[in-house]
Biotite code that builds the C-alpha atoms (Angstrom):
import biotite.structure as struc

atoms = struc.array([
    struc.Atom([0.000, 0.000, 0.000], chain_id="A", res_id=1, res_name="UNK", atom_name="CA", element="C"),
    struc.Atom([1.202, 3.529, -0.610], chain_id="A", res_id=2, res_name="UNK", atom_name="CA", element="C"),
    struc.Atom([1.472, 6.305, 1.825], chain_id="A", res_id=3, res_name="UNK", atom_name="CA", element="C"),
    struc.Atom([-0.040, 9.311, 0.787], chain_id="A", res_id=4, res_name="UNK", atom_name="CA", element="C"),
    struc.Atom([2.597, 12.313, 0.456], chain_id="A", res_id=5, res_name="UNK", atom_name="CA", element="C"),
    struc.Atom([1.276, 15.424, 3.145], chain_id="A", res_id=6, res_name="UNK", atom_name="CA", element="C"),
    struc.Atom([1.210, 18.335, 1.353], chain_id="A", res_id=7, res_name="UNK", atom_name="CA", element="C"),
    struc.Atom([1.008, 20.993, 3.780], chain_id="A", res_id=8, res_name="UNK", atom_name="CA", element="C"),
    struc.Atom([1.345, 24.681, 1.964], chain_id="A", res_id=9, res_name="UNK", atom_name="CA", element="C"),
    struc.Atom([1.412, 27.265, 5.052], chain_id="A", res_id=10, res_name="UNK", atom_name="CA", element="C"),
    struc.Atom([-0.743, 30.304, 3.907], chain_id="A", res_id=11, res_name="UNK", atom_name="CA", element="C"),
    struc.Atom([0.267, 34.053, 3.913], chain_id="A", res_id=12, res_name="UNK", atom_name="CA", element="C"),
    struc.Atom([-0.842, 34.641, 7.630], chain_id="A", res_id=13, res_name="UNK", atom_name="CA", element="C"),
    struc.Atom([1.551, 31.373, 8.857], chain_id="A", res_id=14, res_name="UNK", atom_name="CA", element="C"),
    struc.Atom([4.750, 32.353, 6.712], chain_id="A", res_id=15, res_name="UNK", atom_name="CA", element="C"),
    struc.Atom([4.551, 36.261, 8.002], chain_id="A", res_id=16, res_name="UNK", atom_name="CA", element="C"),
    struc.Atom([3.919, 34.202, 11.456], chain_id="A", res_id=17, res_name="UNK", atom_name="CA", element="C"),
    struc.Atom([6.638, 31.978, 10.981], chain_id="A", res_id=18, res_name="UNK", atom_name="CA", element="C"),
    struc.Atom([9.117, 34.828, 10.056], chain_id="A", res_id=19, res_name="UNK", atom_name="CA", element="C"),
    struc.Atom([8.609, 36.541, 12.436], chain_id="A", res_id=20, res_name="UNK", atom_name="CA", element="C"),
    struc.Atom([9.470, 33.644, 14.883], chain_id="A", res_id=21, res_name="UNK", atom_name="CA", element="C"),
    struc.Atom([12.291, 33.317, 13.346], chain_id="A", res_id=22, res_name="UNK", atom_name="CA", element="C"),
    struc.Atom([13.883, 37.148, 13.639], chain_id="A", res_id=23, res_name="UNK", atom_name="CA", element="C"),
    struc.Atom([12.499, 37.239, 17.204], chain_id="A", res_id=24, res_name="UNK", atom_name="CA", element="C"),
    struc.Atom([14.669, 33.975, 18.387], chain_id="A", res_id=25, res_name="UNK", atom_name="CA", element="C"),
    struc.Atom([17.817, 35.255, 15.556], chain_id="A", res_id=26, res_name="UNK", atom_name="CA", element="C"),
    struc.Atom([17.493, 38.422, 18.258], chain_id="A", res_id=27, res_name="UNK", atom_name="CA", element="C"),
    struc.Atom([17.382, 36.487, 20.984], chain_id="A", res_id=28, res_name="UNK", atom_name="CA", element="C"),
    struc.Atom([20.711, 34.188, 20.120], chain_id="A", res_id=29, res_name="UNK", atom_name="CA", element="C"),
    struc.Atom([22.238, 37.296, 18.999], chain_id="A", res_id=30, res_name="UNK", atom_name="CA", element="C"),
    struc.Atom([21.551, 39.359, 22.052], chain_id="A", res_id=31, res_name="UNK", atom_name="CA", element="C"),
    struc.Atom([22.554, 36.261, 24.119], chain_id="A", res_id=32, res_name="UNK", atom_name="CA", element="C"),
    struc.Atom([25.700, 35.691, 22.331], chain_id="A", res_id=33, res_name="UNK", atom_name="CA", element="C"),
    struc.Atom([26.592, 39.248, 22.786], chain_id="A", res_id=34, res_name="UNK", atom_name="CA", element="C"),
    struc.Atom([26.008, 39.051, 26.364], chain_id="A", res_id=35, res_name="UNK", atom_name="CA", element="C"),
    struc.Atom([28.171, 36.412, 27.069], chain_id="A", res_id=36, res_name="UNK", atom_name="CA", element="C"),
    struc.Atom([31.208, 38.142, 25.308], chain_id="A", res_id=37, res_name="UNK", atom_name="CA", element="C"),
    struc.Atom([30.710, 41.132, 27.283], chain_id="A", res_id=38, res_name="UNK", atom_name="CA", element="C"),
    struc.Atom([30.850, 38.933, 30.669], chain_id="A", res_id=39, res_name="UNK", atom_name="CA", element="C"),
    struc.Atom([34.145, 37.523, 28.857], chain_id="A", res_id=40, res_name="UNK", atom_name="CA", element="C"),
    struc.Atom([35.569, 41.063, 27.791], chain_id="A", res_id=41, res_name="UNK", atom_name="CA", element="C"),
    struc.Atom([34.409, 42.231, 31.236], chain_id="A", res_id=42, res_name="UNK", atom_name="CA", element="C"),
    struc.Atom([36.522, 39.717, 32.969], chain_id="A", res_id=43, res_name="UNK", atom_name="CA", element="C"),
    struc.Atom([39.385, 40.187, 30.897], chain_id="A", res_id=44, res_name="UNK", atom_name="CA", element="C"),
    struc.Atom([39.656, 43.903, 31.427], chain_id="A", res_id=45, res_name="UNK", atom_name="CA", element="C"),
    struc.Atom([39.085, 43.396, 35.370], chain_id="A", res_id=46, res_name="UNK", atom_name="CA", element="C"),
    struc.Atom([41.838, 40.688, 35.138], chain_id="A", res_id=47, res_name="UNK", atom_name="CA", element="C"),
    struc.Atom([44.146, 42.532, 33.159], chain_id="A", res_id=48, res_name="UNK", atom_name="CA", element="C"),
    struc.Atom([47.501, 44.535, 34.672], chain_id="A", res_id=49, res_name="UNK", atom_name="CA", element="C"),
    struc.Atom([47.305, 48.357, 34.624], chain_id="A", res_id=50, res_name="UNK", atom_name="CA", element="C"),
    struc.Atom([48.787, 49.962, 32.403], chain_id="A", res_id=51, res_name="UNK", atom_name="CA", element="C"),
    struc.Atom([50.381, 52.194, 34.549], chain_id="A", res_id=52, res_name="UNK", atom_name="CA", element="C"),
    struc.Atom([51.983, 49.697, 36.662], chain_id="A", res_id=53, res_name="UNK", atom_name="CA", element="C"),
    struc.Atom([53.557, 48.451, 33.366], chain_id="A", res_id=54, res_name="UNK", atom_name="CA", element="C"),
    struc.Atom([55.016, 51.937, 32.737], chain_id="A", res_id=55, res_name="UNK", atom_name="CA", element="C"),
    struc.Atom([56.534, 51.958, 36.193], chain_id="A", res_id=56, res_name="UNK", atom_name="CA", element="C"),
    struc.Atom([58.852, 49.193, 35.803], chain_id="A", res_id=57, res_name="UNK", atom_name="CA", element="C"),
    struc.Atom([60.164, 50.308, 32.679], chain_id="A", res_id=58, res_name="UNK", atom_name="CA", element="C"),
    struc.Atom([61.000, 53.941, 34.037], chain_id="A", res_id=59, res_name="UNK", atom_name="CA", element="C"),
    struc.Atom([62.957, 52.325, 36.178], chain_id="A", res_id=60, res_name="UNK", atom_name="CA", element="C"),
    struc.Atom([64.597, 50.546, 34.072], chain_id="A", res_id=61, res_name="UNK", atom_name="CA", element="C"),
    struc.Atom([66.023, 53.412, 32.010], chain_id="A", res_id=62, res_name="UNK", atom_name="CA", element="C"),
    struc.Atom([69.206, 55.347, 33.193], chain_id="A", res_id=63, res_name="UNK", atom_name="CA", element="C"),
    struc.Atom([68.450, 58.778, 33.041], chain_id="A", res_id=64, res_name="UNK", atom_name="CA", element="C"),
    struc.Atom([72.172, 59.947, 34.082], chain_id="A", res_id=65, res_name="UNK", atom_name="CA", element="C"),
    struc.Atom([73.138, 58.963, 30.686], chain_id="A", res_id=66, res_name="UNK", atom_name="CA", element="C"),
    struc.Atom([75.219, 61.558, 28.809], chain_id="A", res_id=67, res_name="UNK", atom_name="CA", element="C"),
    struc.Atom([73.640, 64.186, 26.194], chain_id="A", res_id=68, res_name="UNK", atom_name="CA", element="C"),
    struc.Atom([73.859, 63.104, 22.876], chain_id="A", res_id=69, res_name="UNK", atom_name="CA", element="C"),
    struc.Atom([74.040, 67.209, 22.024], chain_id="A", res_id=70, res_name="UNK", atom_name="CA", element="C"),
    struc.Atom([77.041, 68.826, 23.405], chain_id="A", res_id=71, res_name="UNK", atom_name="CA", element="C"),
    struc.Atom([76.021, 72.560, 24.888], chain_id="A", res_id=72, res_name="UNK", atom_name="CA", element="C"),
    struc.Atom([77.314, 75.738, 22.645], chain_id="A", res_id=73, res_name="UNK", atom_name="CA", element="C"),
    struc.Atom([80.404, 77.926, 23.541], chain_id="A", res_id=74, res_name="UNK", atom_name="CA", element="C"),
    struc.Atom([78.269, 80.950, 25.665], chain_id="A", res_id=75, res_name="UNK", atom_name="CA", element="C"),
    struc.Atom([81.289, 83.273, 25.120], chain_id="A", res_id=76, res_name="UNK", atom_name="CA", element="C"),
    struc.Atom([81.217, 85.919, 22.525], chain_id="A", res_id=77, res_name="UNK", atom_name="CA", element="C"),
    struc.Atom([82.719, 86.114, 19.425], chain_id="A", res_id=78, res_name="UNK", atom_name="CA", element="C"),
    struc.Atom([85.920, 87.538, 18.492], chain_id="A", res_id=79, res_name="UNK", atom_name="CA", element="C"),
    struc.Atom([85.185, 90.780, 16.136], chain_id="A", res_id=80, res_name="UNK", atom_name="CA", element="C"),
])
């Protein structure tokens, strides 16, 4: 015996219905995708060192007694 193929053909009314279903949960996955990389990028930043700290140890790093690389100018006048 053969089965009989269902032909179901959703009308105007049940596609608009249906596609709108479908943008409200895209939304929903999006929005809920997006908050969940925030919590990530949130805990990252809170986790990360300041910058400033960074900064700190390098200053002290760096001899600032070094010698000039531009020698001063003679300050006495010229011979006329």
């Amino acid at each position: 015996m053969k089965r009989r193929k269902l032909k179901l053909q959703p009308n105007e009314q049940q596609q608009l219905l249906l596609g709108i279903l479908l943008v409200i949960l895209l939304a929903i996955s999006l929005l809920y995708c997006l908050g969940f990389a925030s919590m990530l990028l949130l805990q990252a930043w809170e986790n990360a060192p300041l910058p400033w700290n960074a900064t700190d140890t390098l200053e002290e790093d760096i001899d600032l007694t070094a010698t000039p690389v531009v020698e001063p100018a003679d300050s006495s006048p010229a011979p006329h």
